[in-house]
C-alpha positions in Angstrom: 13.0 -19.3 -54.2 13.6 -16.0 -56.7 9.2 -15.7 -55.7 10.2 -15.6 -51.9 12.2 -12.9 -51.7 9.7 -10.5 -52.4 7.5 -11.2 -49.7 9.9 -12.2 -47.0 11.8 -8.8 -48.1 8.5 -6.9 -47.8 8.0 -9.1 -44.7 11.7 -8.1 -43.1 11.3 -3.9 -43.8 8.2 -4.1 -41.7 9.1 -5.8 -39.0 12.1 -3.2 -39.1 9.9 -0.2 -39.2 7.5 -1.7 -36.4 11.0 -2.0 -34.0 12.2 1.4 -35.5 8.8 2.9 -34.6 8.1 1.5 -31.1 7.7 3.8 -28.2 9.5 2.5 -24.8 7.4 3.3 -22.2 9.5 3.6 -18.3 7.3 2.4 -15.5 8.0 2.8 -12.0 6.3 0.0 -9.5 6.8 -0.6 -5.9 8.3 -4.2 -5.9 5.9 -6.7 -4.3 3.9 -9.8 -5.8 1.0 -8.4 -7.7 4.0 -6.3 -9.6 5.9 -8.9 -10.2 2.8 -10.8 -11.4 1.7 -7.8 -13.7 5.7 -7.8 -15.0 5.0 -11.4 -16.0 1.6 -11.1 -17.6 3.0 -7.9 -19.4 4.5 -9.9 -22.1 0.6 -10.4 -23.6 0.2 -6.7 -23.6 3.4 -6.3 -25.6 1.9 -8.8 -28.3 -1.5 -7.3 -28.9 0.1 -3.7 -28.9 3.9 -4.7 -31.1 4.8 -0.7 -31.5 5.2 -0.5 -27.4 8.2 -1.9 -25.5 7.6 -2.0 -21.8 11.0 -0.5 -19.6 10.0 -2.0 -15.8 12.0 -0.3 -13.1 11.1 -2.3 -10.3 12.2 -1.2 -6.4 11.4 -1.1 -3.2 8.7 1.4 -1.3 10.8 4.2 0.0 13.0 4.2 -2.8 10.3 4.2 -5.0 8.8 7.1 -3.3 11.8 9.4 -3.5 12.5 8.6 -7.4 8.8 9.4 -8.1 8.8 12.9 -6.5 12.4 14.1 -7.5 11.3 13.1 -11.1 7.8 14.5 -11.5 8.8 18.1 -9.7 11.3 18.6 -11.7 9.4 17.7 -15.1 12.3 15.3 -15.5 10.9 12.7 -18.0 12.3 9.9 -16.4 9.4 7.9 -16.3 6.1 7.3 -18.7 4.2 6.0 -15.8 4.4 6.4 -11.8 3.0 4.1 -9.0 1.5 6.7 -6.1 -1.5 6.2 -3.9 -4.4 8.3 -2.4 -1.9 10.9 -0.6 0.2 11.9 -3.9 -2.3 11.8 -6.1 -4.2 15.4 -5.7 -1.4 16.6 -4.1 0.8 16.5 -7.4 -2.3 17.4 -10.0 -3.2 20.7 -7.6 1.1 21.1 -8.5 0.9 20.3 -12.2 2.9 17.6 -12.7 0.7 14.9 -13.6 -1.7 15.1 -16.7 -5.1 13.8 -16.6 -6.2 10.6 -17.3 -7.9 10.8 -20.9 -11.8 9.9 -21.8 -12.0 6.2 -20.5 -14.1 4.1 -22.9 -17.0 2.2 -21.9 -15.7 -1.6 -21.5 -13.1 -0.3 -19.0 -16.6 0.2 -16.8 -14.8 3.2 -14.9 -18.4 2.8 -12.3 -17.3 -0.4 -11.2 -14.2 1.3 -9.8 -15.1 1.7 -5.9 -15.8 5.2 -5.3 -13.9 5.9 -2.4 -10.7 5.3 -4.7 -11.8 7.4 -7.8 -12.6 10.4 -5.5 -9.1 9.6 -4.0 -7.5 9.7 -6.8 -9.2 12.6 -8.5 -8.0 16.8 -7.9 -11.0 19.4 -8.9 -13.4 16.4 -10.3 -10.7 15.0 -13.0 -9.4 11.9 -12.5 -5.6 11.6 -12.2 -4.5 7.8 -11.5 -5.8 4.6 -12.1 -6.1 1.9 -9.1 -3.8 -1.1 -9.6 -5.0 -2.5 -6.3 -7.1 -0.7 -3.1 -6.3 -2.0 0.3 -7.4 -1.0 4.2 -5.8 -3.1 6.9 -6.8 -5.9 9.0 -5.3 -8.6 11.7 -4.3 -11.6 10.0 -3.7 -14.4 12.5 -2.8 -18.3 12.3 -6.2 -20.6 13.6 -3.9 -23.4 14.2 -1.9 -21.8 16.5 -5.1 -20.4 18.6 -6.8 -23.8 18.8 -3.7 -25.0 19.9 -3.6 -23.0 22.6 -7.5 -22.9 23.3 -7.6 -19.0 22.2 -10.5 -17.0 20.5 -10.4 -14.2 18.2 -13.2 -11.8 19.1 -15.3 -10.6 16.8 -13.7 -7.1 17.2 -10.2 -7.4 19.2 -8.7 -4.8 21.1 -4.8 -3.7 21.7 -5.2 -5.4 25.1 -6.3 -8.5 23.6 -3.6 -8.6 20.9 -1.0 -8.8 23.7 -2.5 -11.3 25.6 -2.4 -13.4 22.5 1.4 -12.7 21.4 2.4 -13.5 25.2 0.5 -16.8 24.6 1.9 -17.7 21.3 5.4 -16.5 21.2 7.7 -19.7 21.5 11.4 -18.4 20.6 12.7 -21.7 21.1 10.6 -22.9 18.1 10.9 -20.1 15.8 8.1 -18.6 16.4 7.4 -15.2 17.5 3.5 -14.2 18.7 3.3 -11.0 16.3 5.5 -9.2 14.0 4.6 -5.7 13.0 6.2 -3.3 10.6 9.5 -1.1 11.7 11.6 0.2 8.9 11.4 3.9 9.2 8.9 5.6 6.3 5.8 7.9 6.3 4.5 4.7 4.2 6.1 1.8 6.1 6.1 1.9 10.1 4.0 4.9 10.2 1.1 3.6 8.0 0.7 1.2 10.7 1.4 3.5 14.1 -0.5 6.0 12.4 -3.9 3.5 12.8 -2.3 2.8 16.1 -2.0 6.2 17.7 -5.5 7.3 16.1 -7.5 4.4 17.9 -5.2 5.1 20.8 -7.0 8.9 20.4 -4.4 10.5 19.4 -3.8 12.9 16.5 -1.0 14.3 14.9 -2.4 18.2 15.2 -4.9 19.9 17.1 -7.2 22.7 15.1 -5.0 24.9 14.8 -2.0 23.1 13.9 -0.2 22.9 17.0 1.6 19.0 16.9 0.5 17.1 19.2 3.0 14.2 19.5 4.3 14.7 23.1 0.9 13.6 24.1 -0.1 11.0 26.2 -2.1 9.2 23.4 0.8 9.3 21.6 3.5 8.1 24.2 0.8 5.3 25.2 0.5 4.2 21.6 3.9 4.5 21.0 5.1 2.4 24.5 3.1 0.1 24.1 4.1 -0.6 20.4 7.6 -0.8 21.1 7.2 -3.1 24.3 5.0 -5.4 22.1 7.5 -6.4 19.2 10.7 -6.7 22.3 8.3 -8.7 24.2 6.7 -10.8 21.2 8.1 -9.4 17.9 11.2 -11.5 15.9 14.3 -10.3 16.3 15.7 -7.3 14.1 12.3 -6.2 13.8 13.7 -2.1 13.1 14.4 -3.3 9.7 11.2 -4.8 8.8 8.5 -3.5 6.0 5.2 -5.2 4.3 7.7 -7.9 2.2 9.6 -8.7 5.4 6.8 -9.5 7.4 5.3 -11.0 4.5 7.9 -13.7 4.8 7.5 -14.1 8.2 4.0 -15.0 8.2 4.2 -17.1 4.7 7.5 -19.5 6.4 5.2 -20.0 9.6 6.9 -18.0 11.5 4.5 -15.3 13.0 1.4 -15.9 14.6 -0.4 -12.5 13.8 0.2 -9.5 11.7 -1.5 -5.9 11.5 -1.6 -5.1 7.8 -1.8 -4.5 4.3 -5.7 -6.4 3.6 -3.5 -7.1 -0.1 -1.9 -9.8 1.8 -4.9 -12.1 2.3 -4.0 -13.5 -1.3 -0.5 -13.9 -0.5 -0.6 -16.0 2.4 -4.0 -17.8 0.9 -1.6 -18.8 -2.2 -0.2 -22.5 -1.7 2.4 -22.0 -4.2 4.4 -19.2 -1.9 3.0 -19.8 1.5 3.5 -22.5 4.3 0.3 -21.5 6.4 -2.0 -21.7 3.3 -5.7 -23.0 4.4 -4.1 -21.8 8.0 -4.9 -17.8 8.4 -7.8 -16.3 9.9 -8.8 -12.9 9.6 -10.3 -9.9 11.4 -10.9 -6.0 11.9 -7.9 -4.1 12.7 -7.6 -4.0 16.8 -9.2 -0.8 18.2 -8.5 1.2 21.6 -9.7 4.3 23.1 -11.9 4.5 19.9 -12.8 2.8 16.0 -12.3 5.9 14.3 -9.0 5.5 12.2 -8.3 2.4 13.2 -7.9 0.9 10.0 -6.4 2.4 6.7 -7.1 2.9 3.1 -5.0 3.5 0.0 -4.9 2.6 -3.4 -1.7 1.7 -5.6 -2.6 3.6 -8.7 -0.7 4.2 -12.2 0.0 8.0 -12.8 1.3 10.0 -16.1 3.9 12.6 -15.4 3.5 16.1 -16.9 6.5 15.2 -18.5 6.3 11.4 -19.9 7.5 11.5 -23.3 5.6 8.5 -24.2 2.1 9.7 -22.8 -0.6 7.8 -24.7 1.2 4.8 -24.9 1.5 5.2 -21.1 -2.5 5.7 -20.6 -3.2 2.3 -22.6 -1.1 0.5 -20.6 -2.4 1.6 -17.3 -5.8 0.8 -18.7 -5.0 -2.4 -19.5 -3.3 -3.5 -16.2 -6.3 -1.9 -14.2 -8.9 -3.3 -16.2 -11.4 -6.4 -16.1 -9.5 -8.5 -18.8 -6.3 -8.1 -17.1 -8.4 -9.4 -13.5 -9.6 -12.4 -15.7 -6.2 -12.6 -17.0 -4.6 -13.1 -13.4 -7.5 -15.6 -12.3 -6.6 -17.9 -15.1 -2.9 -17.9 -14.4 -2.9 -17.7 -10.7 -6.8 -18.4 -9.6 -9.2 -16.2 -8.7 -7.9 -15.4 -4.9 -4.9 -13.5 -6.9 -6.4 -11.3 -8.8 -5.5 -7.3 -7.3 -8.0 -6.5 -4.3 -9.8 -3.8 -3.3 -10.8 -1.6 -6.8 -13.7 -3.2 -8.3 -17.3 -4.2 -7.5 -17.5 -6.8 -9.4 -14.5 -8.4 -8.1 -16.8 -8.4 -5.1 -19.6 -10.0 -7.0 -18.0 -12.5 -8.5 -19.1 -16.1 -6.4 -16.0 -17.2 -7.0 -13.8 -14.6 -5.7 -16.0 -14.9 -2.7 -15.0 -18.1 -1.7 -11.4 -16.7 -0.8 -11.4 -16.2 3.2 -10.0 -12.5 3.4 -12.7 -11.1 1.0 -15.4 -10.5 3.4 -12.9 -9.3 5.5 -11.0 -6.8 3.3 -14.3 -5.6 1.7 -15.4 -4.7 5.2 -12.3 -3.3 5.9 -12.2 -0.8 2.8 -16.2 0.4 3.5 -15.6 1.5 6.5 -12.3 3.3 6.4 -13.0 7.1 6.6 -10.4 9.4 5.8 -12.4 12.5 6.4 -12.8 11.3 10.0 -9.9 9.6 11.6 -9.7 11.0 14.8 -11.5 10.8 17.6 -11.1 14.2 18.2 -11.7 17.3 15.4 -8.6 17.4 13.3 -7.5 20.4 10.7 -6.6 17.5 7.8 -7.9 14.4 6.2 -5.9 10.9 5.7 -6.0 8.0 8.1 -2.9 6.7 7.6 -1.1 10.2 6.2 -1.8 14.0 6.8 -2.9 15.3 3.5 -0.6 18.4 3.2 2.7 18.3 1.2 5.3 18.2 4.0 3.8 15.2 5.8 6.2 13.1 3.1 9.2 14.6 5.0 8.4 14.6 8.2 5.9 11.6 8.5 9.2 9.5 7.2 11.6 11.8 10.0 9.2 10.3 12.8 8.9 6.9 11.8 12.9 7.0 11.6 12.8 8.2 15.6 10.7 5.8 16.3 12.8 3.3 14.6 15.5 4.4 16.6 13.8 3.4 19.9 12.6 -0.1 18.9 15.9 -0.9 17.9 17.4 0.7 21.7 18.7 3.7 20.4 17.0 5.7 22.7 14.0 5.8 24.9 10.1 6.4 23.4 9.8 9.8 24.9 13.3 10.8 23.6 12.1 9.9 20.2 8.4 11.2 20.4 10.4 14.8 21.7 12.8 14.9 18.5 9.6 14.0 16.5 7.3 17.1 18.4 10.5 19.3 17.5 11.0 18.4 14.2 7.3 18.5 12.7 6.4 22.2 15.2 9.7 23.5 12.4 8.2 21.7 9.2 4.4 23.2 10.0 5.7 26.6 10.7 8.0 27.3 7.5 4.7 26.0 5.7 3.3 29.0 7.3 0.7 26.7 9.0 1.6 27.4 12.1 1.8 30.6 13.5 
């Protein structure tokens, strides 16, 4: 026993020094599946790397967004690591509050990142954040309910054939509404979707020299006929509604389409969570006046603040959780239609992966999303489903809060898309945009 103590003493003062020495690293994360997934697979990073403890604060989207920008202008510290997307991203390097993501070695593979999302990501050719997941939009859509009702998607479906189907297929009496769309108020939540809306409608959200243009027809069209749709077809309380709400909708069985997020294909494909597994089809985003902007594109990414106090600890861990291994890693606990969408080719290339019946679809969907383009008219900005200038965070979330306001019949449209004209004409001209 007396030989024992040695080693198990020698034993014990390391494992206190490893505990004494290890670096908490804060991440902030948007709370939907593939985050909860990563929070559940973290525990394997946490092995293979013993001197770093993983501090998950976990929310939901427009909290997240305000927590992120109060803490990384203001060089706070709060957090190591920072979930933002293609709009943030250059915006806060040009600013200086995120640092630079480090030399990448050679089995991360950062070429088989899709392009479209490293330029996104990047401000003056360095590369700022690294993509958890990449995403466009698409129509998502329940084949059993069609055949029921001897309905055909087109190849390509427009607005007016998307209300054609949701008069068809809405049967309150069952539970079942014939499209559910998103409404809580956010420049990242209702307006990601009217945004696509109002630009394949042909309308924009400035002419070329900055003057707003919301009190267009375009936009009052759009915005009508949005509005009509969900009190017509939509389930009830549908105001309140984001991506996780209407993921719930569709998964219980009780939507029969949905304009979103591509990420979702895995959700609703996963038998585990969803009651309409083997049961969704999908297709392009609907289009209108015009294609052009009709579908989104963003990326989740991981971002260091200027400030994280636990820096390159936070870089290894955003490696890791955007890297091959950890896609492989997610395929063996969940199958291969799980793994995050949308960031790399060889996701794409895998037969496997293939096989899952959004992939065509979303791959599609991301290729063809142009953010330098989304108009069908010339606009002064880029961003399909954002204006790429600071002040669009504020203001893009103070018209998706009007237009809340009139789905849930606190107002009319025009009343709300007036407010709205008002309030972006002040936020352009103290940017000095506007003359």
């Amino acid at each position: 026993m007396k030989r024992l103590a040695f080693p198990f003493l020698t034993f014990l003062l390391t494992a206190v020094s490893a505990l004494a020495q290890q670096k908490t690293v804060t991440i902030a994360v948007v709370n939907n599946p593939d985050m909860i997934e990563l929070k559940k697979l973290s525990p394997k990073f946490e092995e293979k790397n013993p001197d770093i403890k993983l501090n998950w604060v976990i929310v939901e989207e427009n909290v997240l967004r305000q927590r992120v920008t109060t803490d990384v202008s203001t060089g706070s510290g709060q957090f190591d690591i920072v979930f933002i997307g293609l709009y943030e991203t250059p915006l806060f390097a040009k600013r200086g509050w995120l640092r630079p993501i480090g030399d990448l070695p050679s089995d991360f593979d950062p070429d088989d990142v899709f392009k479209s999302l490293r330029d996104g990501l990047s401000y003056q050719g360095k590369l700022y954040a690294l993509p958890f997941y990449g995403e466009s939009s698409m129509l998502m859509y329940r084949k059993d309910l069609f055949d029921e009702k001897g309905l055909k998607m087109p190849e390509q479906p427009k607005y007016e054939d998307i209300k054609k189907f949701a008069d068809a297929l809405t049967d309150k009496a069952k539970g079942v509404y014939g499209i559910t769309l998103r409404g809580k108020p956010g420049w990242g939540e209702n307006m990601a979707f009217l945004d696509t809306l109002i630009n394949t409608f042909g309308g924009t959200w400035f002419d070329m020299k900055w003057n707003p243009t919301i009190d267009s027809p375009e936009w009052k069209k759009a915005v009508n006929f949005y509005v009509d749709l969900l009190k017509a077809d939509g389930p009830p309380g549908a105001s309140s509604n984001g991506f996780n709400e209407n993921l719930t909708l569709m998964t219980s069985g009780k939507a029969a389409m949905w304009i979103d997020a591509t990420v979702a294909g895995s959700m609703l494909e996963n038998p585990k969570e969803s009651q309409v597994a083997g049961k969704i089809g999908y297709a392009p985003s609907p289009i209108e006046a015009t294609p052009n902007g009709s579908h989104w594109l963003w990326s989740w990414a991981f971002a260091i603040p200027k400030a994280a106090k636990q820096a390159d600890a936070a870089q290894k861990f955003a490696m890791w959780a955007t890297s091959k291994d950890y896609i492989k890693m997610v395929a063996a606990d969940e199958g291969p239609f799980a793994v995050p969408p949308g960031t790399r080719k060889s996701t794409y290339d895998n037969p496997e992966y293939q096989k899952a019946p959004f992939a065509a679809a979303t791959l599609q969907a991301m290729n063809s999303a142009d953010p330098t383009n989304p108009c069908i008219k010339p606009v002064p900005y880029t961003g399909i489903q954002f204006v790429s200038i600071p002040e669009f965070q504020s203001f893009g979330t103070v018209v998706g809060q009007n237009i809340s306001g009139a789905l849930a019949g606190k107002g009319t449209v025009e009343q709300a898309l007036k407010e709205s004209q008002s309030a972006v004409s002040r936020a352009v001209k103290q940017a000095g945009l506007l003359k």
